[in-house]
C-alpha positions as CSV (number, residue, x, y, z in Angstrom):
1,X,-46.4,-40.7,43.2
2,X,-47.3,-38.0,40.9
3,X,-48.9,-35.0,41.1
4,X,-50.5,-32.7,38.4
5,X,-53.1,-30.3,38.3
6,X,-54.2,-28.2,35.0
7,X,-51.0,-25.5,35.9
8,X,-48.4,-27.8,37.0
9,X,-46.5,-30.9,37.0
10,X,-45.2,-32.9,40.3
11,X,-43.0,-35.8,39.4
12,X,-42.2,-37.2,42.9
13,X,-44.6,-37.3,45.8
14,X,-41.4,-36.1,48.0
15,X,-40.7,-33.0,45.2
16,X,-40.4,-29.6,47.2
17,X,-40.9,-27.6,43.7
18,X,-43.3,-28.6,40.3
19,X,-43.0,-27.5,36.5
20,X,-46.0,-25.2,35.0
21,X,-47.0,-27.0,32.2
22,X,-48.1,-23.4,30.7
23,X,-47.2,-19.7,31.6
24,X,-48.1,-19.0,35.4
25,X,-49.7,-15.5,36.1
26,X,-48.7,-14.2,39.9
27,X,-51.5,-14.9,42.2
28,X,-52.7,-18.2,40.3
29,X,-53.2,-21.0,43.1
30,X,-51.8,-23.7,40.9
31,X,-51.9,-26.6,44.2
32,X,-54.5,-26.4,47.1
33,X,-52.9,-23.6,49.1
34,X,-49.9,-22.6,46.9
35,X,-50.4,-19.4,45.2
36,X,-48.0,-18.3,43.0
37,X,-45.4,-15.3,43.9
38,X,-44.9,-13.8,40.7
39,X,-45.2,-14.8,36.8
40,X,-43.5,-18.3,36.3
41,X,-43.0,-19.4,33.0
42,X,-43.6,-22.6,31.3
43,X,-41.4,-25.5,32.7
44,X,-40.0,-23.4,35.2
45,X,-40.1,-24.5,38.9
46,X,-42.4,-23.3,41.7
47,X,-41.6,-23.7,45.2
48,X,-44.6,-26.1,47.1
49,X,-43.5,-24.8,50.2
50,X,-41.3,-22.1,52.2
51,X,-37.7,-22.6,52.0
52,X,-35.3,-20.9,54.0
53,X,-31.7,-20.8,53.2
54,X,-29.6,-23.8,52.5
55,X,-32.4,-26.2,52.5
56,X,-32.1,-28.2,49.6
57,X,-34.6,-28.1,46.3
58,X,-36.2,-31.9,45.2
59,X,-36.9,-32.7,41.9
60,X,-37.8,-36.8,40.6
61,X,-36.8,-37.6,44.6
62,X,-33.0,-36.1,44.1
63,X,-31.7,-32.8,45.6
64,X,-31.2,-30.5,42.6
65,X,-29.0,-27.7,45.3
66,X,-29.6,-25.7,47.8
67,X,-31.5,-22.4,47.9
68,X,-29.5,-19.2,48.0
69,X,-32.0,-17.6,49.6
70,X,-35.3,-17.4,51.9
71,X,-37.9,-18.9,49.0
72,X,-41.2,-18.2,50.2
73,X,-43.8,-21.5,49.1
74,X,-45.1,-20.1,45.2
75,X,-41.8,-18.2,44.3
76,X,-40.2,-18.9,41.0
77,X,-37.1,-21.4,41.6
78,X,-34.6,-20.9,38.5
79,X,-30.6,-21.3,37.4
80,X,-30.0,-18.0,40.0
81,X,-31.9,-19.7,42.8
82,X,-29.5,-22.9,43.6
83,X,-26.2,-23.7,45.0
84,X,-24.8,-26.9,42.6
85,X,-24.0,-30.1,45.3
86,X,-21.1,-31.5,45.0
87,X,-20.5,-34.4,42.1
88,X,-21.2,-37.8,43.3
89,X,-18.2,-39.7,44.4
90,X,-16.7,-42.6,41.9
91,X,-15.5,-44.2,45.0
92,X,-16.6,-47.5,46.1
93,X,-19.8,-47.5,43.5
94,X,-22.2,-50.6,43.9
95,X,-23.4,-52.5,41.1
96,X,-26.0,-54.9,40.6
97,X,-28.3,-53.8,43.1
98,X,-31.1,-51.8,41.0
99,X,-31.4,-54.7,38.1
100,X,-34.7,-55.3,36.7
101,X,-35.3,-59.2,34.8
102,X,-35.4,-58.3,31.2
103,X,-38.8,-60.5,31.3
104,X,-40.0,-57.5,33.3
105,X,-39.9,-55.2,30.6
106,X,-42.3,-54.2,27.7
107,X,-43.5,-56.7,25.1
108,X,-42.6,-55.3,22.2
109,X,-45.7,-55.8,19.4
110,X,-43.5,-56.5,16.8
111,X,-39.9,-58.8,16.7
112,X,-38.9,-58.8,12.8
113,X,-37.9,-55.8,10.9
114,X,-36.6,-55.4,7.2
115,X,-32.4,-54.3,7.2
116,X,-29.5,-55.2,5.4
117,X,-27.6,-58.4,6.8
118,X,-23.7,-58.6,7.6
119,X,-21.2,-60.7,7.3
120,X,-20.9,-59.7,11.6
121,X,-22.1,-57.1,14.1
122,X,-25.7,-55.4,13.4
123,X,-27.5,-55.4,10.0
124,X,-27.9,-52.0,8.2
125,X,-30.8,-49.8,8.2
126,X,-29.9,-48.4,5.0
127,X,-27.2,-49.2,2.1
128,X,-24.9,-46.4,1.4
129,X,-21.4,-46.4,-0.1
130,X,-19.4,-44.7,1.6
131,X,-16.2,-42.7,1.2
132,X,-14.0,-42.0,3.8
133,X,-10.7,-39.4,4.1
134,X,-7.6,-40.0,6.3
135,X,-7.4,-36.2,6.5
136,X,-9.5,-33.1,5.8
137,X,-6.9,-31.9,3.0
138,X,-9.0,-34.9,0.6
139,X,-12.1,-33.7,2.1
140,X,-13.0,-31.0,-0.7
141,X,-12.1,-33.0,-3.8
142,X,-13.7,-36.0,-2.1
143,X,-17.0,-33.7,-1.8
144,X,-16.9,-32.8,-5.7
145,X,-16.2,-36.0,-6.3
146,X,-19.2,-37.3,-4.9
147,X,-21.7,-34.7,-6.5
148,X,-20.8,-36.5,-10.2
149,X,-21.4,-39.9,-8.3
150,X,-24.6,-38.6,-7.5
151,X,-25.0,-37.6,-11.1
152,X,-23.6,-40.1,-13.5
153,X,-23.1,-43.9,-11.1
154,X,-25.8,-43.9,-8.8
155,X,-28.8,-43.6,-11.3
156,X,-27.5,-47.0,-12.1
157,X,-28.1,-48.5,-9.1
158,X,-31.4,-48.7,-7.7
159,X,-30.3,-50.5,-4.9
160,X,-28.4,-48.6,-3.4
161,X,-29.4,-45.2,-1.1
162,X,-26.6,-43.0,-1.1
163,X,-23.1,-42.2,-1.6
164,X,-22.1,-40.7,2.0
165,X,-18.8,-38.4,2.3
166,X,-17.3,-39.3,5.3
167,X,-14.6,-36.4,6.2
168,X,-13.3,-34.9,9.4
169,X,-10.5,-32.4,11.2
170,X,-8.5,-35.4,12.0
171,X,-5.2,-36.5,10.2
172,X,-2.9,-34.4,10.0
173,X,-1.3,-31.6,12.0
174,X,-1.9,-33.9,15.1
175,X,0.2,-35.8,17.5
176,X,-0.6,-38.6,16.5
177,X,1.3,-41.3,18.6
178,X,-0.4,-39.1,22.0
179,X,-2.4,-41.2,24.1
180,X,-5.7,-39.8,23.5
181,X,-5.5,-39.9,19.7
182,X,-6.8,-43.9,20.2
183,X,-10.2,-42.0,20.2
184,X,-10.3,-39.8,17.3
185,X,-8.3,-43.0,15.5
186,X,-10.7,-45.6,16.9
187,X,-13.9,-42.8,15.7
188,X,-12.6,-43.2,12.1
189,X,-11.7,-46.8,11.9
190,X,-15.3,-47.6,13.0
191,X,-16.6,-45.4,10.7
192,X,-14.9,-47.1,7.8
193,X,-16.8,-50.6,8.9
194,X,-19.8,-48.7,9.7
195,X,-23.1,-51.1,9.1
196,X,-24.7,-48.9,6.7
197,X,-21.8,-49.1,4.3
198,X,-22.4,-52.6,3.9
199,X,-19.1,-54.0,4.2
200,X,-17.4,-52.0,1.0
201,X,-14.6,-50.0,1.9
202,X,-13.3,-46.9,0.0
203,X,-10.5,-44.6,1.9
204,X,-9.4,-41.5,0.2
205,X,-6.1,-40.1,1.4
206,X,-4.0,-37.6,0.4
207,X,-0.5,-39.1,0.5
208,X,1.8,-37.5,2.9
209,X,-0.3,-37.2,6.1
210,X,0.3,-38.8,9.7
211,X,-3.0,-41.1,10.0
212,X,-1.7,-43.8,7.2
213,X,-3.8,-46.4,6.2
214,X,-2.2,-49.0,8.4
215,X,-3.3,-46.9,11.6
216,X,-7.6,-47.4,10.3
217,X,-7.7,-50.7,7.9
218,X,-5.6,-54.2,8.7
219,X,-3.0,-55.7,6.6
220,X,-6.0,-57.3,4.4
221,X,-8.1,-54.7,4.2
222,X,-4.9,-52.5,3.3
223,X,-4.9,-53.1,-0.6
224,X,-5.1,-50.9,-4.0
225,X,-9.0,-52.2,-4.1
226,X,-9.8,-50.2,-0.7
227,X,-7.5,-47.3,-1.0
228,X,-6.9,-44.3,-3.0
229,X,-4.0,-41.6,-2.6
230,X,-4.8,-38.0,-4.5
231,X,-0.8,-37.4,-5.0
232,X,-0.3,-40.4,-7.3
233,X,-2.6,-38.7,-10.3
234,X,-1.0,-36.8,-12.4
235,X,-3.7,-33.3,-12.9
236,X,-8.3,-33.1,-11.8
237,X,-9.5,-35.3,-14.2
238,X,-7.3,-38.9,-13.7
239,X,-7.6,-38.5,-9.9
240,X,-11.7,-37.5,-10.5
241,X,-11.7,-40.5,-12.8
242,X,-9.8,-43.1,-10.6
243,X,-12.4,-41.9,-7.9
244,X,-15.1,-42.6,-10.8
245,X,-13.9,-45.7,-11.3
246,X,-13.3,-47.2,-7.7
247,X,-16.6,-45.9,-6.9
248,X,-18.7,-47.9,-9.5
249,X,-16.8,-51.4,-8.2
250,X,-18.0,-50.3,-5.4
251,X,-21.5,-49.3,-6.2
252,X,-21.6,-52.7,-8.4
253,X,-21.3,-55.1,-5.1
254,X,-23.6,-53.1,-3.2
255,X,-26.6,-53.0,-5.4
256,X,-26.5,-56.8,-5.2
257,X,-27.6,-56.0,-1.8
258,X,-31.6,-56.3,-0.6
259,X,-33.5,-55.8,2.7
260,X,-35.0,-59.2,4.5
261,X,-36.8,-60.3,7.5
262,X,-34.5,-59.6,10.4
263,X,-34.8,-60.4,14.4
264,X,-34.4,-57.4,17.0
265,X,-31.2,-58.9,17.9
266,X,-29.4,-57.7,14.5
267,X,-30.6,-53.8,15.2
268,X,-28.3,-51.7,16.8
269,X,-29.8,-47.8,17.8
270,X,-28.7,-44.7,19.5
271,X,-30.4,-43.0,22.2
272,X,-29.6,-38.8,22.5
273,X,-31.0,-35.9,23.6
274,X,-30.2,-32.3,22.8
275,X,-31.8,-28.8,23.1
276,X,-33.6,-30.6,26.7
277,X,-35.7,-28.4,28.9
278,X,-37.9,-29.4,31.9
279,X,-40.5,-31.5,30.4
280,X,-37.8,-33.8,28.4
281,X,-37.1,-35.6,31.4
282,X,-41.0,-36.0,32.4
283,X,-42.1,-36.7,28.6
284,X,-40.0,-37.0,25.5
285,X,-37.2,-39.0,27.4
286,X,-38.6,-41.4,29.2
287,X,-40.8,-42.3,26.0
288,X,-37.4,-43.4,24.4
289,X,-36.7,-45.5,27.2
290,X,-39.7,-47.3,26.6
291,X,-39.4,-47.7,23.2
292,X,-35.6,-48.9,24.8
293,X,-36.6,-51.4,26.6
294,X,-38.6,-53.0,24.1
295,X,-35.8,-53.3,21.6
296,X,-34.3,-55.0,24.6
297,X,-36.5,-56.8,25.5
298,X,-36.9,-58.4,21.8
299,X,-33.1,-59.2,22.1
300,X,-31.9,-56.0,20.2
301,X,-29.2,-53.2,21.5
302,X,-29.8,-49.7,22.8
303,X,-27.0,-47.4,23.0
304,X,-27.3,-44.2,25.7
305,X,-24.5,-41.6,25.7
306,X,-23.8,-38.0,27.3
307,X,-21.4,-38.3,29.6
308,X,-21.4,-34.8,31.2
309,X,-25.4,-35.5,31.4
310,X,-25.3,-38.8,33.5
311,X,-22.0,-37.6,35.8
312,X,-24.5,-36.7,38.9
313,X,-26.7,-39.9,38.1
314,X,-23.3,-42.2,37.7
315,X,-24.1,-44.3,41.3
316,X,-27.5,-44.9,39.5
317,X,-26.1,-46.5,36.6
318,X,-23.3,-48.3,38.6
319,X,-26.2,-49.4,40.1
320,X,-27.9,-51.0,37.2
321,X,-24.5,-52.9,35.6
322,X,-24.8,-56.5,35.1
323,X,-21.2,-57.1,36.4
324,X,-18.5,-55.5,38.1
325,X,-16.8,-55.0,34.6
326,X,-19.4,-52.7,33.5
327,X,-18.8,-51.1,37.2
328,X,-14.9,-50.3,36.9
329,X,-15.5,-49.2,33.1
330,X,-17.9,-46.6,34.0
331,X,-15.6,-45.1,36.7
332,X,-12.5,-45.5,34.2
333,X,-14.6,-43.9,31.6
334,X,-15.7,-41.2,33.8
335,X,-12.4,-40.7,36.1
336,X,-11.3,-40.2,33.1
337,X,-14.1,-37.2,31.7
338,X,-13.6,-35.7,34.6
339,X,-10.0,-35.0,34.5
340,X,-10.6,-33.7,30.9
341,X,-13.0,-31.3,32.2
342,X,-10.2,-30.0,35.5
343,X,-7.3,-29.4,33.0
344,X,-9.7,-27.2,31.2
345,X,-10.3,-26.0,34.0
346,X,-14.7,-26.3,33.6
347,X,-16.8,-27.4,35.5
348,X,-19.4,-29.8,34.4
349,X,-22.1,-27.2,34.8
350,X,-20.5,-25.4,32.1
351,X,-22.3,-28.1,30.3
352,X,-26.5,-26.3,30.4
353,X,-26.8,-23.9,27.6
354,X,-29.1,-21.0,27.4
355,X,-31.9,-22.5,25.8
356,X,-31.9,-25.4,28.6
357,X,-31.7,-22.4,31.2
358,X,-35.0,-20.5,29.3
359,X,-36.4,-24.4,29.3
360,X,-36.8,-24.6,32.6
361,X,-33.7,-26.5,33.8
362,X,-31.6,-24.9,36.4
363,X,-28.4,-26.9,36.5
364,X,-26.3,-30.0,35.7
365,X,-28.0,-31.9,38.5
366,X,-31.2,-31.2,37.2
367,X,-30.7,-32.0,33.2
368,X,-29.0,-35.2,34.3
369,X,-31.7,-36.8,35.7
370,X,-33.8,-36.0,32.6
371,X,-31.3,-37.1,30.5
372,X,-30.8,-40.8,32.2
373,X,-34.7,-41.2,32.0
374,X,-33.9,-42.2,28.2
375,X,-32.1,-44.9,29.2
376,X,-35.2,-46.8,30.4
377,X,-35.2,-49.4,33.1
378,X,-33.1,-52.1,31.7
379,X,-30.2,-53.4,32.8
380,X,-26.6,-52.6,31.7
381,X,-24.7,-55.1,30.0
382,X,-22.0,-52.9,28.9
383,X,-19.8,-49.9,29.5
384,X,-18.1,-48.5,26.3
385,X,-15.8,-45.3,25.4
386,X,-16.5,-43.4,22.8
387,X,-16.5,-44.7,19.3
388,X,-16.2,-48.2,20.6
389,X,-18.1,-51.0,19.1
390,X,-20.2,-52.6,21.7
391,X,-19.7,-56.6,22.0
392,X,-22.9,-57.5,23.8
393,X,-26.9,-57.3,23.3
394,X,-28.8,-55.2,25.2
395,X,-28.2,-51.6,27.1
396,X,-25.1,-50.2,26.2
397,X,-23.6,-47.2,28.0
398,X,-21.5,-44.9,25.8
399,X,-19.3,-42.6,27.8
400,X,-19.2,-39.9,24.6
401,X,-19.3,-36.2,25.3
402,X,-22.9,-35.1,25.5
403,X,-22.3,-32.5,22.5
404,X,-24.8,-33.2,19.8
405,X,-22.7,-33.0,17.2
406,X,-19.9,-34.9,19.0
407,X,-22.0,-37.7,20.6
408,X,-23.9,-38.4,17.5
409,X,-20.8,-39.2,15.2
410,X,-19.3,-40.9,18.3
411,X,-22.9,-43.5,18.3
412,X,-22.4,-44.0,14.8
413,X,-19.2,-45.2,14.8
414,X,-20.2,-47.7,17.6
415,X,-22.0,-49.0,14.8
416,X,-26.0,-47.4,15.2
417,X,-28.6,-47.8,12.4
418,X,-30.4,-44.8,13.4
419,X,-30.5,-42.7,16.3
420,X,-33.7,-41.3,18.6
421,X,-33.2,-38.0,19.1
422,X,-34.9,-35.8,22.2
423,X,-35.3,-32.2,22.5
424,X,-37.6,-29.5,24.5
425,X,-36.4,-26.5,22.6
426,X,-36.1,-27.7,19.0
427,X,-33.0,-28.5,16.3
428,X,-32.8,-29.8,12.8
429,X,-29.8,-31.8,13.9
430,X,-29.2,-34.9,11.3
431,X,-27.1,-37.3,10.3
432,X,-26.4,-38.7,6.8
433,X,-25.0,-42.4,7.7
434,X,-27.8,-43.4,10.3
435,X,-31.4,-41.6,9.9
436,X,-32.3,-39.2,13.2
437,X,-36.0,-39.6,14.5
438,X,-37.0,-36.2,16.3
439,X,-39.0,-36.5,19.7
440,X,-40.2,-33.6,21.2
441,X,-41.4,-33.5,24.8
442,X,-44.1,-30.4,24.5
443,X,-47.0,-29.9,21.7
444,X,-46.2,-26.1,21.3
445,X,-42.5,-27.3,20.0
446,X,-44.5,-29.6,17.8
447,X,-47.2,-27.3,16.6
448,X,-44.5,-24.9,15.8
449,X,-42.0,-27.3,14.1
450,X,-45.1,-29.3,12.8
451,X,-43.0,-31.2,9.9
452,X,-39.7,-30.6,11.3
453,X,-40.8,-33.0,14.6
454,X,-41.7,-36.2,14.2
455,X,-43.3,-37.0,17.2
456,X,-44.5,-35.0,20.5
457,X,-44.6,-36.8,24.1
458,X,-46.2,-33.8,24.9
459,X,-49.9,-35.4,25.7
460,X,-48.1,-37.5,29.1
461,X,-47.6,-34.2,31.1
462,X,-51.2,-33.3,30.4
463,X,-52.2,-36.6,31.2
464,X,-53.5,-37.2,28.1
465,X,-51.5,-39.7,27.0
466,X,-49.2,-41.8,28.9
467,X,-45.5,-42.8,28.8
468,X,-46.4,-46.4,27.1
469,X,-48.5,-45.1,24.5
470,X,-45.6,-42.7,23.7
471,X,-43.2,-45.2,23.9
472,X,-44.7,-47.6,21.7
473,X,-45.2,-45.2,19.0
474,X,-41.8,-44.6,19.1
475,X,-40.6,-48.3,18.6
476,X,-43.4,-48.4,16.1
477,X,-41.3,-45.5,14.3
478,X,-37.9,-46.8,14.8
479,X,-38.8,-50.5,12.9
480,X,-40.5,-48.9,10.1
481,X,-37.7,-46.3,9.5
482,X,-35.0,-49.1,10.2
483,X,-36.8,-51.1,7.8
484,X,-37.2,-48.1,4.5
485,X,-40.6,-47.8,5.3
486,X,-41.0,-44.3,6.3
487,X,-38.1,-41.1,6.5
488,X,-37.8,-39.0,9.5
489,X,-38.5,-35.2,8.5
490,X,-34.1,-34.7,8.7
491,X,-33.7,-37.1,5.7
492,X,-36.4,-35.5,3.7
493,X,-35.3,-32.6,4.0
494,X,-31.7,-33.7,3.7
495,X,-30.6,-31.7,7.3
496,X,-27.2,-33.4,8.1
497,X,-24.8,-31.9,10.1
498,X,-21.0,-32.3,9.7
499,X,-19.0,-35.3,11.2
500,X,-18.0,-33.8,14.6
501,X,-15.2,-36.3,15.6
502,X,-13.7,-36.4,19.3
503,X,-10.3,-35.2,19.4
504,X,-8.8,-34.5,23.1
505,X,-5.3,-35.0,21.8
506,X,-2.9,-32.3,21.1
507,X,-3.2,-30.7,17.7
508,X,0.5,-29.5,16.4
């Protein structure tokens, strides 16, 4: 059970250590008894009772390390304080045995929303032509190209949102027949049959690069109507025009396009946090996973990623798979991470930065149990790797690298409509295909970023609000921006970062 008082924050009734929900002077008895031992600031930990060496630090119930030293009860408990435990084992994981009924979970007070329907796989949230590049050499002309769309087609239909370049690293100067290149290939296939884009495909490439059109679009989808190669036009203005001209086909079909009345189940999101400190796992996150379950719940699909953010919470998740399947894809998935991370020789507490460290959050251990709490309580009916479509309804699992800009172009080619996006410290992270709504988990990062954040959690660690009342606002949010009825502050402002594909194979 909780604890809180008006300087700190207890999450677990078994917690050896609490946040300070505001800057702690020294001498401030913050708990009956515990007296602070010098200044502790904001959503740092305090020690609730005397630690000697070795004995290990509890945060939500789990051991966060040990202590380095003697820690006297009121001393400030930080990223120099802990010895990191060792990463939990992938051997012999359980699954199954932490499953909660999805009658269990939230009502969710409204099933319908307004998207764009698809021949197959989830409806999209917005309709966009877009244009995609087998390799960054078409990227620039691809760019200009797009900027007289913008000017002299789209005007002419209404219908349609945006024309969307799609470029990357990829293509070209890779190995592209080594193992690992599936994902970068797999990232850019997806992307082509991305919901948003409606179907319509348009590939730009340049003509003598490695990643050929038969490696991202079948033998039907493989046709002069789909594909465009800059070395056949002879000069700027014939390959600008053939551009011109393949666009507007395109642009034509897709106007015909309109929103309807849609069930949860054709609504695919994405779940991410970045920038977390120690309130995003008490506040902001766990908000989302309301709003989670509740798309579940109504039948739709949730997607949570971050691989490097759930390794010391894996047995937890094994835990919560629907089927064995699930089980042995989530230790193939992170086996797998993990020997990426040992040939680089990192560690996966390379992963907090220094803004999680001034946050509050002292090590991996720490920001992964935040980071799960986004996730909700649902069960999980499916492992994926990154940039994989999922097949099922429900909680998905995406083993993507927890970068931001990584994970979020990894989500969207699994297919997402829009992503949730947590943070404690603040970014203007977007993304142009699927709209990004901003959750923050304190007021001060909303009051400072007042229309850059869309909605503050910040009320449930002042026990002003609680994780419900959050939550719903946020599934409130997600069906009215999947539906065109209201833009997250990143798309009015236009803040969309580039396409940050996953590439662990060799580059040549």
């Amino acid at each position: 059970m909780e604890q809180r008082s008006e300087f700190v924050y207890q999450i677990n009734e078994c917690d050896n250590v609490a946040i300070a929900l505001k800057d702690l002077e020294k001498g401030c008895e913050i708990l009956p008894g515990v007296i602070t031992q010098e200044p502790i600031p904001q959503a740092h930990k305090v020690a609730l009772k005397d630690l000697r060496q070795g004995d290990a630090v509890l945060r939500y119930g789990v051991v966060l390390g040990t202590v380095i030293n003697d820690t006297p009860c009121g001393s400030w408990i930080n990223e120099t304080s802990l010895n990191l435990p060792q990463r939990p084992s992938l051997d012999s994981l359980t699954w199954g045995t932490n499953l909660k009924p999805v009658s269990e979970l939230p009502d969710p007070p409204r099933t319908t929303w307004l998207g764009y329907k698809n021949a197959e796989g989830p409806a999209g949230t917005r309709n966009l032509l877009g244009i995609v590049t087998t390799v960054q050499c078409a990227a620039g002309v691809v760019k200009v190209a797009i900027e007289r769309m913008k000017k002299e087609l789209l005007p002419k239909y209404p219908n349609v949102d945006d024309i969307v370049a799609v470029t990357h690293p990829y293509g070209c100067g890779v190995a592209i027949n080594a193992p690992d290149a599936v994902i970068p290939i797999r990232a850019i296939r997806n992307l082509i049959h991305q919901p948003n884009f409606g179907g319509e495909i348009m590939v730009v490439g340049l003509g003598c690069e490695k990643l050929t059109y038969d490696r991202v679009l079948t033998e039907e989808e493989n046709i002069p109507e789909n594909t465009l190669t800059l070395q056949d036009y002879p000069g700027h203005d014939a390959m600008m025009q053939a551009m011109m001209d393949m666009a507007d086909r395109k642009l034509q079909k897709l106007n015909l396009r309109t929103r309807e009345e849609l069930p949860l189940s054709d609504l695919l999101i994405g779940m991410q946090c970045g920038g977390s400190d120690a309130f995003s796992g008490v506040t902001a996150n766990p908000s989302a996973g309301y709003a989670a379950d509740m798309i579940v719940k109504g039948g739709g699909t949730v997607m949570f990623s971050e691989i490097t953010e759930f390794r010391d919470g894996v047995h937890l998740l094994a835990e919560r798979c629907v089927d064995q399947a699930g089980r042995d894809k989530l230790v193939k998935e992170v086996g797998w991470y993990d020997q990426y991370l040992d040939t680089g020789k990192v560690d996966r507490d390379a992963n907090p930065t220094p803004g999680n460290k001034k946050g509050g959050l002292s090590n991996i251990v720490e920001k992964a149990m935040g980071s799960i709490a986004k996730s909700g309580s649902s069960p999980i009916v499916e492992v994926i790797g990154p940039a994989e479509k999922p097949t099922k309804h429900g909680l998905i699992c995406a083993c993507t690298p927890a970068s931001d800009i990584v994970c979020g172009p990894s989500q969207v080619a699994s297919g997402i409509g829009l992503q949730v996006f947590m943070t404690g410290r603040g970014t203007p992270y977007g993304l142009e295909i699927s709209p990004v709504i901003k959750v923050c988990s304190r007021n001060e990062m909303k009051d400072h970023w007042f229309d850059m954040i869309d909605i503050s959690a910040g009320d449930i660690a002042l026990g002003k609000a609680t994780v419900a009342e959050v939550g719903t606002e946020i599934f409130n949010m997600i069906l009215d921006v999947a539906s065109g009825i209201r833009k997250p502050y990143s798309d009015q402002y236009g803040f969309h970062n580039d396409l940050c594909i996953f590439n662990p194979a060799p580059i040549t």
